[in-house]
N, C-alpha and C positions, 0 to 999 in steps of 0.2 A: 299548296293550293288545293283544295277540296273542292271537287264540285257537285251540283245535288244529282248528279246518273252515277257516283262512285258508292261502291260499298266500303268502308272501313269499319276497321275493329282495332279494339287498344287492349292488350294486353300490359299485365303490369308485371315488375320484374322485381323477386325479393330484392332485401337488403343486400344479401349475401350473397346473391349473383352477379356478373359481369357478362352482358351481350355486347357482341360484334358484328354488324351485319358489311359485310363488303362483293360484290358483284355476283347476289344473290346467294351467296355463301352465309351461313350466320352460323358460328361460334360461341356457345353459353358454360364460361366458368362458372362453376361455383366449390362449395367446400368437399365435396364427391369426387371432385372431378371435372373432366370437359369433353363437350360434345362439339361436332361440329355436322353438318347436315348442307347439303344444297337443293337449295328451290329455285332452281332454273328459269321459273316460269316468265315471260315477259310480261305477263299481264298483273303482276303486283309489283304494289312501291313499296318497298319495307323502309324503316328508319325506326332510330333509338331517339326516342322524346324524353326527357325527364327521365322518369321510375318509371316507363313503358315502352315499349315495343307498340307503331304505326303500322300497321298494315291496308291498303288499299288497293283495289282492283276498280278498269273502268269500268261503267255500265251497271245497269240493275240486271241484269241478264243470268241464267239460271249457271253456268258456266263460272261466273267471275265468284259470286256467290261460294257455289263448292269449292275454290280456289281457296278463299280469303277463311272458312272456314277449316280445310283439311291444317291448310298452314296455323291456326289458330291452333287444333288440336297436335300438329307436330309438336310448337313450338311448347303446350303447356306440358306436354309429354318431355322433354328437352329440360325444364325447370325444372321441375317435380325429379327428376333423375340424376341432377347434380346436387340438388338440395337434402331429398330423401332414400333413394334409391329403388328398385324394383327387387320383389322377392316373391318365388313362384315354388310351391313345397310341393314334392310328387310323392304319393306314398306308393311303395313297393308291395306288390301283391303276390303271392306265389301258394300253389297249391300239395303238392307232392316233392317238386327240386326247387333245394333252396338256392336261392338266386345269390352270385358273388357280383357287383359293383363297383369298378373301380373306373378311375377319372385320370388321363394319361393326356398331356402332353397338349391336344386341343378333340381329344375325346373322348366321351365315354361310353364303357366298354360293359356288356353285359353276359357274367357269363352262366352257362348250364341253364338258361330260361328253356321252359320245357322240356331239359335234359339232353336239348342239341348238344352236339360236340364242339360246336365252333363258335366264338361269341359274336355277340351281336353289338352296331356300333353306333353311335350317334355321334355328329361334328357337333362342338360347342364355338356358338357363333361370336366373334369379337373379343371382348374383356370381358364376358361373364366369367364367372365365378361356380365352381357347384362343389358341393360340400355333400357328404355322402356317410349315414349313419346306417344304423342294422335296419330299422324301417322306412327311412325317409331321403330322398332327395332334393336339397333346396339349390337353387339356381339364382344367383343374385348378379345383381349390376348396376350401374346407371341409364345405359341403352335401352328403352324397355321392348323395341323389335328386337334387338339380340338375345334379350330373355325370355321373351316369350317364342322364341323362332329355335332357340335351344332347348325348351319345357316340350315345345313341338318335336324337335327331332330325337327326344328320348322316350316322346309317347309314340312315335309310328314308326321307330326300331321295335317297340316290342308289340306291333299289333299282332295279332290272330289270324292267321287264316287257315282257310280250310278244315277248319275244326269248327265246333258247337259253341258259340259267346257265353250260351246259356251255363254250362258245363267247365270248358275252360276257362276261369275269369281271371289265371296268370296278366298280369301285366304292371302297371306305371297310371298312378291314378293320381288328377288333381284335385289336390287339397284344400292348396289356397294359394291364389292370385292376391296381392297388397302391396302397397305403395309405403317402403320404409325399410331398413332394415340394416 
């Protein structure tokens, strides 16, 4: 039942995926993989219709609105990442000590950046993935918060401080952020 103070949005679901929604939990197979995500919120009604995903919040209200929208952007974030996947390249930058890279266990490890003795670490978030060549670092997954939340935490292990940006530009640069991979 719809009524005319509700916002709704209809999202459509590939071929190739399988949505689940059950007590605000929703769960999307596809050929990637599966995610699964909870939206707590009382104020949306979600349902599988057809080839879409229902979503509705009561009210026109500024509140219900952002609601129906962030879920809209979760959920297309959700498809897109068991269908295509998320891939995030970091190029490796180093000026004077060259930089050794390796990916251990659930993180990775940076060693000799600016010639320190001790390496430096970053947590790789969830089921990402990171694959690690002489110049580049790609990070891949289906999650694209845990890919991009591990692209993060391998750029601010290696920030700068206390030195000149201008001078030292040692670091982990993004390349390219893309949806595929």
């Amino acid at each position: 039942m719809i009524e005319e103070n509700m916002i709704k949005k209809e999202i459509r679901i590939p071929e190739t995926v399988e949505v689940k929604i059950a007590d605000g939990r929703i769960l999307v197979s596809g050929p990637k993989g599966e995610l699964e995500k909870n939206f707590g919120a009382s104020l949306l009604d979600m349902k599988v219709a057809n080839d879409s995903v229902v979503v509705q919040a009561k009210g026109k209200k500024r509140k219900a609105k952002a609601f129906v929208g962030t879920f809209e952007s979760h959920l297309k974030n959700m498809l897109a990442g068991v269908t295509d996947g998320f891939v995030y390249k970091l190029k490796i930058n180093y000026s004077h000590f060259p930089v050794k890279v390796s990916a251990r266990e659930n993180s990775v490890f940076i060693d000799n950046f600016l010639g320190e003795r001790y390496p430096r670490k970053a947590r790789i978030v969830g089921d990402t993935k990171v694959g690690i060549t002489k110049e580049f670092v790609e990070v891949s997954g289906i999650d694209k918060e845990a890919v991009g939340q591990t692209a993060a935490n391998i750029r601010s292990a290696t920030k700068i401080r206390n030195r000149d940006r201008r001078v030292f530009k040692d670091g982990f640069y993004l390349v390219k952020g893309r949806r595929g991979g």
